[in-house]
N, C-alpha and C positions, 0 to 999 in steps of 0.2 A: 504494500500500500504506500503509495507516495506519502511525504511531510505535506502538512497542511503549509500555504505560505501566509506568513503574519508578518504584519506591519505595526512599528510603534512611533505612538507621536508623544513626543519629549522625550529626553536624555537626559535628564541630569541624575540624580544622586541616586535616586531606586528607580528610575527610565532606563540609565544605563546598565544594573543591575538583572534588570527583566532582558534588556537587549542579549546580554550576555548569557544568562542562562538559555534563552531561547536558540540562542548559536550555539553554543556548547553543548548544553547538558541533554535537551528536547530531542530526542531523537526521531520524533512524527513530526517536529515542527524546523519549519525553515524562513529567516529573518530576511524578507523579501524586500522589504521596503522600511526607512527612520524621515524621522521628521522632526526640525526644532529651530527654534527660532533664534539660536546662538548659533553664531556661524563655527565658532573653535567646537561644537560638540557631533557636529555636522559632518566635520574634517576629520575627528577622532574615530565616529560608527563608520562611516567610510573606509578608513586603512584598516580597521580591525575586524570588520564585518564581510565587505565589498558586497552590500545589499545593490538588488537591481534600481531600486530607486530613492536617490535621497534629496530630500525635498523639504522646503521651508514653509511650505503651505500645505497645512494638515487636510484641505479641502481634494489635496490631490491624491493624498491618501484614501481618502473613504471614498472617489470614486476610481478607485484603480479595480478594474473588474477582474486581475488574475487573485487577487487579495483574498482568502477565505475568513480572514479572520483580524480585529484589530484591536491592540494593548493600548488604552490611554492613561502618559503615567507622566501629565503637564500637573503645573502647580493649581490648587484646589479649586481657585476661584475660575477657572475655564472648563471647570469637567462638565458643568449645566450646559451650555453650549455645545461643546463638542460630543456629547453622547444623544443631543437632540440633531443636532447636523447629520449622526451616523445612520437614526432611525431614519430620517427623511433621506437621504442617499440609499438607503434600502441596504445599509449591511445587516449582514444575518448575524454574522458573533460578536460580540463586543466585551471585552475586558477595560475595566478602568477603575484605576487606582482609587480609594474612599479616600476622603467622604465625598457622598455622591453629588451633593451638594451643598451652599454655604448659609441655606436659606429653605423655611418651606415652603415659599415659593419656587425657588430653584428645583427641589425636587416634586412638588408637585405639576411643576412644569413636564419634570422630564416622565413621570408619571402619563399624566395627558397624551405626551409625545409618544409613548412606547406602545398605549391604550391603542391610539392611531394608527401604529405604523406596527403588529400583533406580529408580523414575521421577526422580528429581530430580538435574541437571548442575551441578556446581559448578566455577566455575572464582576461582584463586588471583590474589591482586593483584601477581604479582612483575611488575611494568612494565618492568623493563630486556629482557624480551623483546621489545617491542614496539617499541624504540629502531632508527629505520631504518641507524643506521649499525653498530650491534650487527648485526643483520639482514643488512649488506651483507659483513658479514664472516664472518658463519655462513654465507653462500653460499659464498665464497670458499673456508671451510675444507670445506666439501662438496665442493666440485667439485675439491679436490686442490690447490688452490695453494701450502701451507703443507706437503704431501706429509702424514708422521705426524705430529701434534705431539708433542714433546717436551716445552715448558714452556708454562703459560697464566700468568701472571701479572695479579691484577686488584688495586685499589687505589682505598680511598673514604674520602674524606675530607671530613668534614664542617666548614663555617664553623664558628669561631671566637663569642664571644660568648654561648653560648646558656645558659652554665654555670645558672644558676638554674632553666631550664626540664626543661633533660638529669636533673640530680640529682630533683629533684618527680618525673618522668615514669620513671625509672630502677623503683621499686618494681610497677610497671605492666606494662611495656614486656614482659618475658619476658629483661631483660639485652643487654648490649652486643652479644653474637655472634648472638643471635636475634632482637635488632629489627635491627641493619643489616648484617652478614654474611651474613645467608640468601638477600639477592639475587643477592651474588657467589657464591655455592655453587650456586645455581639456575641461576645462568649458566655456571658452570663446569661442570655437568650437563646442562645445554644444548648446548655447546660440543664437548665432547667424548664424548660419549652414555654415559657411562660413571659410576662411584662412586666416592667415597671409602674407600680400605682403609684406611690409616693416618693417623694426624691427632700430628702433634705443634704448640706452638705458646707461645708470652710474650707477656704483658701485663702492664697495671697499670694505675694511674692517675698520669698525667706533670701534670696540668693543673686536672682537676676534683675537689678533694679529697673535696667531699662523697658522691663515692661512695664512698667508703669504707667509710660506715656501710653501705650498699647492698651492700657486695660485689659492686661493678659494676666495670668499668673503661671508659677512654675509649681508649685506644689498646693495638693487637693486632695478631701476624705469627704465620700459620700455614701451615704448610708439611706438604702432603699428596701420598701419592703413590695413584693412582687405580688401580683394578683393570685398566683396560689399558694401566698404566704411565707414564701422562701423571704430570710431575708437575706441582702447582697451590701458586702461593703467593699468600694474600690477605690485604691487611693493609689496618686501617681506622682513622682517628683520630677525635675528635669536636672537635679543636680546631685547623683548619688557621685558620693566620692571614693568609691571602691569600684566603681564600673555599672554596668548594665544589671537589673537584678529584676527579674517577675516570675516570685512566688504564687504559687495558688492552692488555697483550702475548701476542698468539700468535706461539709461536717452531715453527718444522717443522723438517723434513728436509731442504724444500725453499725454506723461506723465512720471513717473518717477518708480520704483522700487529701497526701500533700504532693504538689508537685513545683519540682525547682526552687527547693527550700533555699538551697547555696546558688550561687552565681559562678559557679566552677568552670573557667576556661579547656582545661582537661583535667586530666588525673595527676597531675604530677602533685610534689609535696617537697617544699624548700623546708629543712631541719640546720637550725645551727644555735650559736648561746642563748636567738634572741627568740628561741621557739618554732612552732612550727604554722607553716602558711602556705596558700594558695593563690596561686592568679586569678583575678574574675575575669569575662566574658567582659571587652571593653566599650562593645557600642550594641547597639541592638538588632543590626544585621547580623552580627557573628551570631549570637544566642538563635534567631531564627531564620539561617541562613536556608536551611533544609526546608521551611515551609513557603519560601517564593518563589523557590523551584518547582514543590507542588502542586500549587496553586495555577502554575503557569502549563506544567503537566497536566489537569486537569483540562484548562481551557481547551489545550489541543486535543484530547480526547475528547472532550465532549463535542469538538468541532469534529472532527473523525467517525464515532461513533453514535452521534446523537447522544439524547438526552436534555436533561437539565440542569445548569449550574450547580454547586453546591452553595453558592454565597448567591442568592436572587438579587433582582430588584427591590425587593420586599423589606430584605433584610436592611439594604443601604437607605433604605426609607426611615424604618423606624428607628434607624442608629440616629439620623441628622435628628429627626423625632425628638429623642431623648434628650441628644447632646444643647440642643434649645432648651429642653426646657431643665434642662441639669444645671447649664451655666446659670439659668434664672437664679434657681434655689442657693449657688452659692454666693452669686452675688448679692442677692439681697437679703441673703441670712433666710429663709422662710423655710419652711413645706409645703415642694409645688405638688400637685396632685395631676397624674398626665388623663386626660382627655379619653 
């Protein structure tokens, strides 16, 4: 069976990431065509890729008719547009990076758009789906080990260092709880097949002053109780200073699930006078390198084989969803109750 060929628009930091596993790793999938509006990233997918088509107008993407398939992985605030441009060009697969959008108008937009245009599959970038030890545990809470849960507890913390990039990228992004909290909301909806009813929650900025001006923050603890009464508390930092760390606890009835208690880069173990230690996982691509690969394996299977996404439309809905009315409740100190 031939590679499907796919096309992505945007390179930069996890664009380039998806380009490259697509070339490398995918072995049903073939990186046909890039697209970006920095010309030095243009120049780079070109010597290391040599796609058939590289092109600064993502419009010539989505009407390129050898295309089966196309990854949108631009920065936040153009995914409304460009995943409504791909329905109306008539592409059938479409992948592209969360959140789906920066607004619920934005996604009810693209909602509308997709109603319209019924041939086209979209599936959502939330990757901690795809994580096999996430996976081995969503079995387990299937099959009753954990009996009802009671609490899920999840927690992201991101390295240290990054302050000048975080603040720049802050105006962009869609905010602290909707670029990196909507993955653990998605998983917590995962998890528990269930919603959020009530959202209380605090934050601020402990670290990175410059969002301030942004009305951002870097660290957050929100505490939700779920329509089948599970409760969920998730809390995220942008400046852990040991590296990259997301622990997660399923508590039951019947028993408990901990996963990625430590932040352990490998197995090794440094011993000298001053004790013994570990290296942590530095950024949060090393920790879930494994699951953007699958994520991205999936797509081309599902373009291959049919089927249906495993991240819908649905699910990138009710993340942006949340993530509004999450930001509400800690900014203004309350208990918002969702709709």
């Amino acid at each position: 069976m031939k590679p499907v060929k796919l096309g992505i628009i945007g390179l930069g930091r996890l664009g380039l990431e998806h380009a490259r596993n697509i070339h490398h790793q995918i072995q049903n999938a073939k990186l046909t065509a890039v697209c970006s509006v920095m010309p030095e990233e243009l120049q780079s997918a070109s010597e290391q890729f040599k796609p058939q088509m590289v092109t600064d107008d993502y419009h010539e993407i989505l009407r390129n008719p050898h295309l089966e398939g196309v990854v949108i992985a631009t920065n936040s605030q153009t995914h409304c547009e460009i995943i409504c441009a791909a329905a109306e060009a008539g592409c059938r697969y479409v992948f592209t990076e969360k959140p789906l959008g920066m607004s619920m108008d934005e996604v009810n937009r693209i909602k509308d758009t997709l109603e319209a245009h019924p041939g086209m599959l979209l599936q959502v970038g939330y990757n901690h789906r795809f994580d096999p030890d996430l996976c081995a545990a969503k079995q387990k809470v299937d099959n009753g080990f954990v009996g009802d849960i009671i609490l899920l507890r999840i927690e992201s913390r991101d390295q240290a260092g990054m302050e000048e990039f975080i603040v720049k990228f802050s105006p962009t992004s869609g905010g602290f709880i909707a670029d990196m909290m909507t993955h653990d909301y998605d998983t917590a909806r995962w998890f528990t097949g269930s919603e959020a009813e009530t959202i209380y929650g605090i934050g601020g900025v402990y670290a990175y002053m410059g969002l301030k001006q942004h009305d951002d923050m870097d660290n957050t603890a929100i505490l939700m109780k779920f329509k089948n009464g599970t409760m969920v508390v998730l809390t995220a930092s942008r400046n852990s200073a040991y590296g990259y760390h997301a622990p997660m606890e399923v508590f039951g009835t019947k028993g408990g699930i901990a996963i990625g208690a430590n932040s352990y880069r490998d197995r090794l173990q440094w011993m000298n006078a001053d004790g013994v230690s570990r290296d942590c996982s530095e950024w949060f691509y090393d920790y879930w390198r494994i699951t953007y690969r699958a994520e991205m394996q999936a797509f081309a299977d599902c373009i291959q084989q049919g089927g249906t996404p495993k991240v819908t439309m649905e699910d990138g809905y009710k993340s942006v969803e949340w993530a509004i009315k999450a930001t509400e409740a800690v900014k203004e100190g309350k208990v918002v109750t969702m709709d």
